[in-house]
C-alpha positions in Angstrom: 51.2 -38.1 -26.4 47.9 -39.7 -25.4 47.2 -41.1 -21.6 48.3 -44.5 -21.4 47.1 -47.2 -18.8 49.3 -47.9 -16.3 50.2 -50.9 -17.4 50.9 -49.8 -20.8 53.4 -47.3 -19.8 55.3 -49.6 -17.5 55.9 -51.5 -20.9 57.0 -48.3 -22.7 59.7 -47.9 -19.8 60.7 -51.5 -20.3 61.3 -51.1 -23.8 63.0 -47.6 -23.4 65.0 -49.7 -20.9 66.0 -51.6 -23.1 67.9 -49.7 -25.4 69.5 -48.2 -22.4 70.4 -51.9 -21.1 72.4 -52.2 -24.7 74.5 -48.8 -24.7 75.6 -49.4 -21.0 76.0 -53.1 -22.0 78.2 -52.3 -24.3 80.6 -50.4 -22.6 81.0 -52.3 -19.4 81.7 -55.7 -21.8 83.8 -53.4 -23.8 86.1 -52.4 -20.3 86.7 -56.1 -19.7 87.5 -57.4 -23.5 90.3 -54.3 -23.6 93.5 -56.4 -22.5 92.8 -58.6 -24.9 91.9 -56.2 -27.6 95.3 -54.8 -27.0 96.7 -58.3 -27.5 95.3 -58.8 -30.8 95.2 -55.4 -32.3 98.6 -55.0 -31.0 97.5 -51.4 -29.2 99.1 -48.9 -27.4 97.3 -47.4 -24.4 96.5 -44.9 -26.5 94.5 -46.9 -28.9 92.8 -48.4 -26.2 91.9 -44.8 -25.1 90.2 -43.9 -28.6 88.2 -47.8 -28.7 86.0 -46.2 -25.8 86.5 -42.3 -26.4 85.7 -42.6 -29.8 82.5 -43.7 -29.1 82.0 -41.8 -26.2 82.9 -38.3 -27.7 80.6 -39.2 -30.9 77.6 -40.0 -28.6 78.4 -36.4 -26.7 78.7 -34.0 -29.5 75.3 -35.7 -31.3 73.0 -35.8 -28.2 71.5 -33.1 -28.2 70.9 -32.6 -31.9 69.1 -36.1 -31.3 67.0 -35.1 -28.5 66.0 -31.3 -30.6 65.5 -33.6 -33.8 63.4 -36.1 -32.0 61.1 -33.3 -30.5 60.7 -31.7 -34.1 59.9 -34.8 -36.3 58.9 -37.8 -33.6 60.3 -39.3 -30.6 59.4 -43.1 -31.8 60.7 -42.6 -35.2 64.7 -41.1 -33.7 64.4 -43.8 -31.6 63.6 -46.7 -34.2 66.4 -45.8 -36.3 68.9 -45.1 -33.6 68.4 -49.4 -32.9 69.0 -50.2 -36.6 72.8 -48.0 -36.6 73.6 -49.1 -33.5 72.9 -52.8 -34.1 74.2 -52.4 -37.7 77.0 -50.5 -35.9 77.5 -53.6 -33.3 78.0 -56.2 -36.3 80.3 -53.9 -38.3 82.6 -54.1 -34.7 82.4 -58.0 -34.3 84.1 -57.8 -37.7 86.6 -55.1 -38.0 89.9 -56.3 -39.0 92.1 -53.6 -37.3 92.2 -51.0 -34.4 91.5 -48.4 -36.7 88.5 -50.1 -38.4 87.2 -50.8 -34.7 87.5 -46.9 -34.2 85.3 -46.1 -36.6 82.7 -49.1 -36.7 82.4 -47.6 -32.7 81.6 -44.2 -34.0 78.9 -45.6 -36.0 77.5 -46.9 -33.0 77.5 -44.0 -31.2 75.4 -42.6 -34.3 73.1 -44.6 -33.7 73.6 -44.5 -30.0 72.9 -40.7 -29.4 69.4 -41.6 -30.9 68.2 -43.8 -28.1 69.1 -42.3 -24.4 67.9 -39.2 -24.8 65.0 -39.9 -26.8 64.3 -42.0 -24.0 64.1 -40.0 -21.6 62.5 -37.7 -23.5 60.0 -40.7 -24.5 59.8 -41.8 -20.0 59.4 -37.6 -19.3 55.9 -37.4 -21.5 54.8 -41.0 -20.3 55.3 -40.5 -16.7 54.1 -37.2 -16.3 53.2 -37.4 -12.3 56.3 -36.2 -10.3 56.5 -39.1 -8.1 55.9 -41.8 -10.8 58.2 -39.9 -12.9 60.8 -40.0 -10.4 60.2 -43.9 -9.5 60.4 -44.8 -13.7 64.0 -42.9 -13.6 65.0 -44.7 -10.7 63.9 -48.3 -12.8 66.0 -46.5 -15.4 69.0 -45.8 -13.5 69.1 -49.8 -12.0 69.3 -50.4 -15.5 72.9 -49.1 -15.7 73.3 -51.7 -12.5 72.4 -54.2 -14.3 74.6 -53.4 -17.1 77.5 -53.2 -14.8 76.6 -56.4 -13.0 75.8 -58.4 -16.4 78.7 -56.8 -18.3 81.9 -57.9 -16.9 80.8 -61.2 -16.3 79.0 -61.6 -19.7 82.2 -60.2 -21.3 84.5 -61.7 -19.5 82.5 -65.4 -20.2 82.4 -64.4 -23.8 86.6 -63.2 -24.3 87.2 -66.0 -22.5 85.1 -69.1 -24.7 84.8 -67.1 -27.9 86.8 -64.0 -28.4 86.5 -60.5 -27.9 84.5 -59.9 -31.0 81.8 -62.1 -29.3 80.9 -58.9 -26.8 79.1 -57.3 -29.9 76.9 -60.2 -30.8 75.0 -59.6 -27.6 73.7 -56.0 -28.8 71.7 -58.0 -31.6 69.1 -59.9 -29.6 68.2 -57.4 -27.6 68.6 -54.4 -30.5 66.0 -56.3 -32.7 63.6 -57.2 -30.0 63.5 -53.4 -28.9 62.8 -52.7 -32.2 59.9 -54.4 -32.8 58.4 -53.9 -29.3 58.9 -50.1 -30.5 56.9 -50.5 -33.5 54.1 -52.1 -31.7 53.4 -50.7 -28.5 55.4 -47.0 -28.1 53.2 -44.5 -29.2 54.8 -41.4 -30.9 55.1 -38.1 -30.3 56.8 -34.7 -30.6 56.9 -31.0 -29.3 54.0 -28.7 -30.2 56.7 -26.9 -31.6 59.7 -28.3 -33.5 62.9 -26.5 -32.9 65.0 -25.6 -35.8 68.5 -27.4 -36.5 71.5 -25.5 -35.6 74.3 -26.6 -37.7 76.6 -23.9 -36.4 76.4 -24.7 -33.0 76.7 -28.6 -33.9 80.2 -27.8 -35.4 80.9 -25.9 -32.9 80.6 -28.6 -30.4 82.5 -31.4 -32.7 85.6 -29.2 -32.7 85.1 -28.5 -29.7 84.6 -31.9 -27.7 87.0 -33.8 -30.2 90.1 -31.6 -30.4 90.1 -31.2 -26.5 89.5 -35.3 -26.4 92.6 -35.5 -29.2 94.7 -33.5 -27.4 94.2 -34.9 -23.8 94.6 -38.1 -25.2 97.8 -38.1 -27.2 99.7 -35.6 -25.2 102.0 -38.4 -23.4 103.2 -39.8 -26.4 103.3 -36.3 -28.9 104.4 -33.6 -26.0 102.2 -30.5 -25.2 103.8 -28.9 -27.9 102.6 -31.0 -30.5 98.9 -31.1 -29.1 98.5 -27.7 -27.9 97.2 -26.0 -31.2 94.2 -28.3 -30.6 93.6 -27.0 -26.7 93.5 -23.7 -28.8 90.7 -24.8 -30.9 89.0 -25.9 -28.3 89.0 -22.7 -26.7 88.5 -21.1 -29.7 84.9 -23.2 -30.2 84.2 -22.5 -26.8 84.1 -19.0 -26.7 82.4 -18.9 -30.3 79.7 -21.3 -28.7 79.0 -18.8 -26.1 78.9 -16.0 -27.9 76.9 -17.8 -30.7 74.4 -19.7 -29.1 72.7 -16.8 -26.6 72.1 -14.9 -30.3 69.8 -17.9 -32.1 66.0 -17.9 -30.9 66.3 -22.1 -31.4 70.1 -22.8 -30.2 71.4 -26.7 -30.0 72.4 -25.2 -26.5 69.9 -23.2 -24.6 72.1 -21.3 -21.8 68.8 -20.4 -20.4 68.8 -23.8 -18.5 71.9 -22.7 -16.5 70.1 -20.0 -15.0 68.6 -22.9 -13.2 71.1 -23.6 -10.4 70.2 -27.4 -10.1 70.1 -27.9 -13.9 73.9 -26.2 -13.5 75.0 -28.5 -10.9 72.9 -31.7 -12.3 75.0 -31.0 -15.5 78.8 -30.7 -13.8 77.7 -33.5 -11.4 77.3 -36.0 -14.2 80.5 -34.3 -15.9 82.7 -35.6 -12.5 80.9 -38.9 -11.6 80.8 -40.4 -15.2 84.8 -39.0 -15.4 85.2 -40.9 -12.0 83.8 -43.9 -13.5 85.0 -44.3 -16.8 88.8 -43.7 -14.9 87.6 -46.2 -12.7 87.2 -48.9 -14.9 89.6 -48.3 -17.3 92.4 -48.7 -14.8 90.6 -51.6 -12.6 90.7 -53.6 -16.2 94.3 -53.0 -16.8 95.5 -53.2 -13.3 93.4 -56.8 -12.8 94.3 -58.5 -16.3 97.6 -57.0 -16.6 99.3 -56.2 -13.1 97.2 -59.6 -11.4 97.6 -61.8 -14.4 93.6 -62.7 -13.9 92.2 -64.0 -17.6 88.9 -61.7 -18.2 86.1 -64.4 -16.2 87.9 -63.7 -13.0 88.5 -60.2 -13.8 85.2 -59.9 -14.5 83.9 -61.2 -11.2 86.3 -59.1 -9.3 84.0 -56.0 -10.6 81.0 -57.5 -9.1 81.7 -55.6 -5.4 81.1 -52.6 -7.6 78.7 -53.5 -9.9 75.9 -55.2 -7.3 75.7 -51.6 -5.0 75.2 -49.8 -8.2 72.3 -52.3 -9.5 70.9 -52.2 -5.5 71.3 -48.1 -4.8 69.8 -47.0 -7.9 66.3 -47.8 -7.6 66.3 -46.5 -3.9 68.0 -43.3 -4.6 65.1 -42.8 -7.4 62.7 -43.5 -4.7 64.6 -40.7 -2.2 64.5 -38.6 -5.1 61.0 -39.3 -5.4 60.0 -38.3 -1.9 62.8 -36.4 0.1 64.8 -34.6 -2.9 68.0 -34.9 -5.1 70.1 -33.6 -1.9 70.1 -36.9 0.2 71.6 -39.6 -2.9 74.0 -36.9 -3.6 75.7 -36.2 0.0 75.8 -40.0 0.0 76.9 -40.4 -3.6 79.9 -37.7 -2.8 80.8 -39.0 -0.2 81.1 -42.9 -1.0 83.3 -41.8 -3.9 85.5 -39.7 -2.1 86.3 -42.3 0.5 86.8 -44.4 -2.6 89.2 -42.6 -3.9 91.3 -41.9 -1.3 91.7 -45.4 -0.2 93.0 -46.0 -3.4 95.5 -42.8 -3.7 96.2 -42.6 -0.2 96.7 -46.5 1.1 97.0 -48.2 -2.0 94.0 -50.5 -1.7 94.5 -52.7 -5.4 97.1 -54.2 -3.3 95.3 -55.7 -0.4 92.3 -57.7 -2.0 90.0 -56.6 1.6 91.1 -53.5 0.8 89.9 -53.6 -3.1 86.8 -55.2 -2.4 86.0 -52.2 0.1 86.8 -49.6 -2.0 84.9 -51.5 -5.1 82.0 -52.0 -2.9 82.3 -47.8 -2.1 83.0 -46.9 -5.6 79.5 -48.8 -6.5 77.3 -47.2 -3.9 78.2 -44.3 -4.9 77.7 -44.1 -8.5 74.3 -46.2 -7.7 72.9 -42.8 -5.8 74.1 -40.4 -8.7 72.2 -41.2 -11.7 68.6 -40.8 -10.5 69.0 -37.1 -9.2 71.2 -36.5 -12.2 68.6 -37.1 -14.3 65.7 -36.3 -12.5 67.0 -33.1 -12.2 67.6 -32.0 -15.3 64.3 -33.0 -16.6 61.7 -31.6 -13.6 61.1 -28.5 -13.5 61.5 -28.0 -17.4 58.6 -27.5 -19.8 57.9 -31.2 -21.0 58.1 -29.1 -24.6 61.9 -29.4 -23.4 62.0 -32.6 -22.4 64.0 -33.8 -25.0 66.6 -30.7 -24.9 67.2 -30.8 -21.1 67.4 -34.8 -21.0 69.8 -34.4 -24.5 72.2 -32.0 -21.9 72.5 -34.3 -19.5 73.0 -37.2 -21.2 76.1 -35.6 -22.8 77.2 -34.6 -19.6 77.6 -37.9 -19.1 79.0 -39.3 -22.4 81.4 -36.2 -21.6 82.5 -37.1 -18.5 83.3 -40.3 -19.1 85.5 -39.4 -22.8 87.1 -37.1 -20.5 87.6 -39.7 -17.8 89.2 -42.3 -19.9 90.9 -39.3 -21.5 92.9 -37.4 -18.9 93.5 -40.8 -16.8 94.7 -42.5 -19.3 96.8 -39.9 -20.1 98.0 -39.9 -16.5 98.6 -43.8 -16.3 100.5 -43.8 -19.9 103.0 -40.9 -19.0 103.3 -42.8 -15.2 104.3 -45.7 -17.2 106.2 -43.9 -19.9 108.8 -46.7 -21.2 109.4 -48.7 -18.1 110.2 -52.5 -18.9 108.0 -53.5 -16.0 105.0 -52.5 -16.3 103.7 -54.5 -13.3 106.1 -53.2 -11.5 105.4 -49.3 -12.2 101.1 -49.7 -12.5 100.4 -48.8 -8.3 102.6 -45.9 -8.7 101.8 -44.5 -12.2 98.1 -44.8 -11.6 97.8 -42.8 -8.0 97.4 -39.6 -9.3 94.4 -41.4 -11.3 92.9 -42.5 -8.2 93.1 -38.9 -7.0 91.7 -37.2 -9.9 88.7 -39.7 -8.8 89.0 -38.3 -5.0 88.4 -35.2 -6.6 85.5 -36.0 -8.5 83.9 -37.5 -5.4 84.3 -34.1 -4.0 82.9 -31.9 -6.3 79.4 -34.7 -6.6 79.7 -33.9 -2.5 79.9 -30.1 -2.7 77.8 -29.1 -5.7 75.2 -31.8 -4.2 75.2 -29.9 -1.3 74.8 -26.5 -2.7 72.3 -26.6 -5.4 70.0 -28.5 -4.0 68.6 -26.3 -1.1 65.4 -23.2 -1.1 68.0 -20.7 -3.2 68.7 -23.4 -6.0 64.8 -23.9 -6.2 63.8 -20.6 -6.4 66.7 -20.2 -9.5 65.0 -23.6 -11.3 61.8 -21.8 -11.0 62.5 -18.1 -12.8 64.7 -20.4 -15.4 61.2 -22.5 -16.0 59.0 -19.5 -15.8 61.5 -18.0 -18.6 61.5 -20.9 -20.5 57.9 -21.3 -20.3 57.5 -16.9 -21.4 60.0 -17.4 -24.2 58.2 -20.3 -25.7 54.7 -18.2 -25.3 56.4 -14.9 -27.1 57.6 -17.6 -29.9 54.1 -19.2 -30.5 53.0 -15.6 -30.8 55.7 -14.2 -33.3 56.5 -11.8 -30.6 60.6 -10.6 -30.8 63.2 -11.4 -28.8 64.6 -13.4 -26.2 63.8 -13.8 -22.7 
């Protein structure tokens, strides 16, 4: 990629933004809307599960074949035609007749999604390629997600409640075309000096095993573990053929060589528990507002803003801590605003005080506003910028895992807490504690791994994994065999 001007490459991360603004966007409307999706689609719990994990475990299992594909053939072009699906995918949602239909119009747009995040990143990584400007760009990029979380309930809950739910798709068109063109125009492509090969094996590997562990999390409360355990099995099963598999391939979808790398490690299972923490989070906040407090989707959606203004407010200072004092810093603080969170909510039952809500909202958003920046930052610094796209692919499935699994396992949760009651109010607080502390324990782990891999030993690990990298991509150029 050539040296842009400064001002030019402040427009690339605007328009990389963008596409960013649109995916969150789309999920944080999509939270609100759900109550009255399951209204007029007539859906279980379970079907609202699979409106968000469907997309979510698409995006996951395709990222990093988007982020290797962008590196091989062009960063701008993956990214152009991830904003046509994903707009084409946004109409095709405004319009689907059924729950099923929704389902699958969703996984279209997460086609089209896993083209855009990590190509991204990638595209930010080789634009900013100063350590202290890169860090500053990811911590633009991570306020973007606050803004997304401040815009989308209320934008979603304005538009359920004058239009309909269908109308939280339409805004994914504006914005969809006018990154397109501005992508066309002023992003300048590029690619990896050398293009890594597809890995088809590994990608199937990763399908079975991301979607028969999502299936079987998911409709264990209503089919028993009986019924769903063949697919924990096959899960396993891909699992253990992944790492066995992958290690053997000179070009894997999966390079294990980044977890040598203690902070790429703990980068990867950080975003694994905060984006599980979150998606958890609002999935039961939506139901317990518009279902349990009767509040139509506006008000419901301005109840979310205690969370949603930290997030928008942390994340562009805990890129700049990032920037000059380290990951270490936003994540003790992340950690720990999550875990107090959480047990406020499992311990003292804070939905039913509203000072007691709005604190732990207000908690729940600082936190997640620190994590994102080091998350990211992370995973990319450190790595050969031949890489880029790879290492950012990992993490952003980390995320898109975290959160399917999230939804997943406390929905599950709240559904078999629930079971058949006839008073669902009644039953909500009870059934959803253990939610609340699968989220204290999330909190936790963002606390602990934070603290661990982000001192002199984890350094020294992220520099033999780079210097690996960096020999194995040397003996390749050369023809030289084996693997470092």
């Amino acid at each position: 990629m050539p040296e842009l001007s400064p001002r030019r490459r402040m427009l690339v991360l605007a328009i990389c933004c963008m596409s960013l603004l649109i995916v969150s966007l789309d999920n944080t409307v999509l939270n609100v809307a759900l109550p009255s999706m399951q209204r007029d689609l007539h859906a279980t719990t379970s079907g609202l599960q699979w409106t968000i994990d469907a997309y979510t475990l698409v995006l996951a299992s395709l990222l990093m074949l988007a982020g290797s594909t962008a590196d091989r053939i062009g960063r701008k072009r993956v990214f152009m035609a991830g904003l046509v699906v994903f707009t084409i995918g946004s109409v095709l949602c405004s319009l689907a007749p059924s729950l099923s239909l929704l389902v699958v119009f969703r996984m279209v747009q997460a086609i089209g999604g896993s083209m855009l995040n990590p190509v991204a990143m990638s595209i930010i990584t080789n634009t900013f390629t100063d350590a202290r400007e890169r860090a500053r760009a990811i911590g633009v990029w991570g306020a973007v997600v606050g803004i997304s979380m401040a815009l989308g309930p209320l934008v979603g809950g304005l538009l359920v409640q004058s239009v309909s739910w269908r109308a939280i798709f339409w805004i994914n068109l504006p914005i969809g075309l006018a990154a397109l063109l501005l992508t066309l125009r002023f992003v300048p492509e590029s690619r990896a000096p050398k293009g890594r090969r597809p890995d088809p094996v590994g990608q199937v590997l990763v399908i079975a095993l991301f979607g028969a562990l999502t299936y079987g999390i998911i409709q264990a409360p209503d089919s028993g573990l009986a019924s769903v355990a063949p697919y924990f099995v096959i899960a396993l099963a891909a699992l253990g053929a992944l790492l066995w598999y992958e290690p053997r391939r000179d070009e894997p979808l999966i390079d294990l060589r980044f977890f040598r790398s203690a902070p790429f490690s703990g980068a990867t299972v950080i975003a694994i528990s905060a984006f599980a923490a979150l998606g958890g989070f609002l999935f039961m906040s939506t139901l317990y507002l518009q279902n349990v407090r009767g509040l139509d989707a506006l008000h419901a959606g301005l109840w979310m803003l205690p969370m949603a203004a930290p997030t928008f407010l942390c994340a562009p200072l805990s890129g700049r801590l990032v920037g000059t004092r380290g990951p270490r810093l936003p994540l003790l603080i992340a950690g720990t605003a999550m875990t107090i969170s959480g047990l406020m909510f499992a311990l003292f039952e804070a939905e039913t005080s509203n000072s007691t809500l709005f604190i732990g909202y207000v908690l729940f958003g600082i936190g997640f506003g620190f994590v994102n920046a080091p998350i990211t930052n992370t995973a990319v610094s450190g790595m050969p910028r031949a890489q880029a796209g790879v290492a950012a692919a990992v993490a952003s499935t980390s995320r898109q895992l975290g959160q399917t699994l999230g939804v997943a396992v406390i929905g599950a949760v709240l559904a078999a807490g629930i079971g058949s009651s006839s008073s669902y109010r009644g039953t909500f607080v009870d059934a959803a504690r253990p939610g609340w502390w699968i989220l204290t324990v999330c909190g936790l782990a963002v606390l602990t791994l934070g603290l661990l891999t982000s001192g002199r030993w984890a350094r020294r690990t992220a520099e033999h994994a780079a210097e690996r990298l960096e020999t194995a991509e040397i003996r390749q150029a050369v023809g030289a065999p084996g693997r470092v």
